[in-house]
C-alpha positions as CSV (number, residue, x, y, z in Angstrom):
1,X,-4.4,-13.7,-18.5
2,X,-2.9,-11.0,-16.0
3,X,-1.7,-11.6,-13.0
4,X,-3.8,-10.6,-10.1
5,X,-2.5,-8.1,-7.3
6,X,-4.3,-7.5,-4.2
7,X,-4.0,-3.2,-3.7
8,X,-4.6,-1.7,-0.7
9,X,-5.6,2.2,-0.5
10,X,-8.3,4.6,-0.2
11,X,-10.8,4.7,-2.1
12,X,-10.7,8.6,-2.5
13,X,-7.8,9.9,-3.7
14,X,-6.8,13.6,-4.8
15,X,-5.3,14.5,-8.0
16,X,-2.1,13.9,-6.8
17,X,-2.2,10.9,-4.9
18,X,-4.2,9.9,-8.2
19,X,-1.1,10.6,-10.6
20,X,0.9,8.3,-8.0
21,X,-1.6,5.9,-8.2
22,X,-1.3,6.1,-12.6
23,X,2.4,5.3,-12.2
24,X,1.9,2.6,-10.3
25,X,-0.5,0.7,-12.4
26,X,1.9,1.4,-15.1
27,X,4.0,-0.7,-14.0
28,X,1.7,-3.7,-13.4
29,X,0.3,-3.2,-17.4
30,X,4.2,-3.2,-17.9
31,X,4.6,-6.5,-16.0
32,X,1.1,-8.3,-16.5
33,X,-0.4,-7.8,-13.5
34,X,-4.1,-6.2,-13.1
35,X,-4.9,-5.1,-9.6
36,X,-7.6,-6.2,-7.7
37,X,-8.8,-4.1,-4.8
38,X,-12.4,-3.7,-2.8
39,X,-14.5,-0.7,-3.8
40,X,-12.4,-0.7,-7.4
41,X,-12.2,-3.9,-9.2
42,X,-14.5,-5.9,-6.5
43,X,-16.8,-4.6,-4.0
44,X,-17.7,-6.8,-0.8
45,X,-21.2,-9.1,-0.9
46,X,-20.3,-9.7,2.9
47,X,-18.5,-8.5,5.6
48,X,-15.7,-6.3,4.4
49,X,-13.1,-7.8,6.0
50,X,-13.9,-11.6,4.8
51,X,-14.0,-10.2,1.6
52,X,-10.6,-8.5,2.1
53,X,-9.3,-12.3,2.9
54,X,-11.8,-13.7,0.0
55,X,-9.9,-11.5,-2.2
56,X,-6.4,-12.0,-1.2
57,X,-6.2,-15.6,-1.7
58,X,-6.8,-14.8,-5.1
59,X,-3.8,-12.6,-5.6
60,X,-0.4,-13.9,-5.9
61,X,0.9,-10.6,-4.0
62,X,0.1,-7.3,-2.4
63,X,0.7,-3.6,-2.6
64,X,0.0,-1.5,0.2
65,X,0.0,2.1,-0.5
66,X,-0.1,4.8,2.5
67,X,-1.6,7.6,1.2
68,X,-2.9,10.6,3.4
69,X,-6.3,10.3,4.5
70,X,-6.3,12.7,7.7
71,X,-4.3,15.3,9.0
72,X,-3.4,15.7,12.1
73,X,-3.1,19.4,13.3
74,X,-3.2,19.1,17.2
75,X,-3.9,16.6,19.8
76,X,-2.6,14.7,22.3
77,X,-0.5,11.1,22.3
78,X,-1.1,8.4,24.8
79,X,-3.9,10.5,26.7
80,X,-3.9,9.9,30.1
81,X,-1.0,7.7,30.6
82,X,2.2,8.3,31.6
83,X,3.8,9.1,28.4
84,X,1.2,11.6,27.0
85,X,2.9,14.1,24.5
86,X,1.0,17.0,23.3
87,X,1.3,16.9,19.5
88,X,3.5,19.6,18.1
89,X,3.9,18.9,14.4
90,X,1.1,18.0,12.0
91,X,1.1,15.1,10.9
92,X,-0.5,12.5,8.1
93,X,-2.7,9.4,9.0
94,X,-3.4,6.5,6.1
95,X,-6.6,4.5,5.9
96,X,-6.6,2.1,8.8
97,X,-7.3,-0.5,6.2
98,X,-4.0,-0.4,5.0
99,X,-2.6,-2.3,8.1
100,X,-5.9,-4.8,7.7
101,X,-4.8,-5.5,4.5
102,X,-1.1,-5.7,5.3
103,X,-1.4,-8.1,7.8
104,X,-3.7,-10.3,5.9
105,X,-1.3,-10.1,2.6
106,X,1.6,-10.6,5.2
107,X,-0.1,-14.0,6.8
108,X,-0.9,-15.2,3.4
109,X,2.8,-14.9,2.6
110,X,2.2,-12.8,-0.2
111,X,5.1,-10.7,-2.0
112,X,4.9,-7.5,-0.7
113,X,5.6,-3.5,-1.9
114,X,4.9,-0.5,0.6
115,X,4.6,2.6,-0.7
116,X,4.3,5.9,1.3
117,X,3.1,9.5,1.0
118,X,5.9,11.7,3.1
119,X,5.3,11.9,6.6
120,X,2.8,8.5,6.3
121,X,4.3,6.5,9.5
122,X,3.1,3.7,12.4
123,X,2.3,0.2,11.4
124,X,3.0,-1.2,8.4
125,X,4.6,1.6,7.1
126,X,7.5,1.1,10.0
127,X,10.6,0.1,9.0
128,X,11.3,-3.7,9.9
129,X,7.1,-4.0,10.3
130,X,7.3,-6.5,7.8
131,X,10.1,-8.1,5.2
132,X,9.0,-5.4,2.6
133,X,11.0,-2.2,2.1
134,X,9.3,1.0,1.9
135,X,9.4,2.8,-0.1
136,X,8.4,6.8,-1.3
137,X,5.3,6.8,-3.2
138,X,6.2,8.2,-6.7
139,X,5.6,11.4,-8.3
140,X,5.2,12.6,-11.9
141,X,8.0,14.8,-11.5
142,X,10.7,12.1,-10.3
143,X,13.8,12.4,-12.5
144,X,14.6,9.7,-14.8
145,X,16.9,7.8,-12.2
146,X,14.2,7.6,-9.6
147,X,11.8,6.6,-12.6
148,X,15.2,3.5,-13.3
149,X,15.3,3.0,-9.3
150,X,11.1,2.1,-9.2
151,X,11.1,-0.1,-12.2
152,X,14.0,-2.4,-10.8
153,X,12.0,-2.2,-7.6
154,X,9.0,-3.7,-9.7
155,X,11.2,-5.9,-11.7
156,X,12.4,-7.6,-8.7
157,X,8.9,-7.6,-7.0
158,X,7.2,-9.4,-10.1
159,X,9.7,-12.2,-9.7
160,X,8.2,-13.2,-6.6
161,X,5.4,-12.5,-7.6
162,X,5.0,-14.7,-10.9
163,X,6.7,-17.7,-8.6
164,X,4.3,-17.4,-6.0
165,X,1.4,-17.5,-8.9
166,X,2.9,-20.6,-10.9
167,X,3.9,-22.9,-8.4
């Protein structure tokens, strides 16, 4: 029986977020661990975000990954107050539910592992936000160190993970 892992990201994904997305499940079939996610492997019967909790207290950790979901071009900061900025770089924007899900996986005292797109930031994906590091989100081209680097990341992640789920 696999381990279950409570995954948190969009539910549409392009082909490159997709590959990202390969290498990470990868490394749970590598470790024993099937992921477990709403709108993937479960799909809510009643409100979402009960189900989100439903879910999670099944899972003996979490893995929040930030990838893009809107990009910011222009617009303005803190409208109307006095520190409005006018935007001046584009920037990316995750699914809100990844910071639903974080909080609920962090209040659960789940093992966490953040991942993030470049430029993903706010929230969750903060350093400090929560105990979890984060971390890039891989890419098919990573050299063979970075390739080393993630699976020690996962190796020490499923050790809190596997005591969390057998005690």
């Amino acid at each position: 029986m696999k381990i279950p892992i409570f995954v948190s990201r969009p539910t549409t994904l392009n082909p490159n977020q997709e590959a990202a997305y390969k290498i990470i499940c990868a490394e749970f079939d590598r470790f024993g661990m099937e992921e477990r996610r709403l709108g993937g492997s479960d799909y809510p019967t009643e409100l979402p975000l009960k189900e989100v909790l439903v879910l999670a207290r099944h899972c003996a950790g979490g893995v929040i990954l930030g990838f893009e979901q809107l990009y910011i071009q222009s617009g303005t900061r803190k409208r109307g107050t006095p520190k409005e900025q006018v935007i001046e770089k584009a920037f990316p924007i995750p699914t809100g539910w990844n910071h639903l899900e974080a909080g609920i996986l962090f209040g659960l005292q789940l093992p966490l592992l953040v991942f993030k797109e470049d430029g993903i930031g706010d929230g969750v994906f903060d350093p400090g936000v929560t105990d979890a590091f984060v971390h890039r989100m891989p890419r098919p081209d990573m050299l063979d160190d970075d390739r080393y680097a993630l699976s020690s990341v996962f190796m020490k992640w499923q050790a809190k993970v596997r005591e969390h789920y057998y005690r």
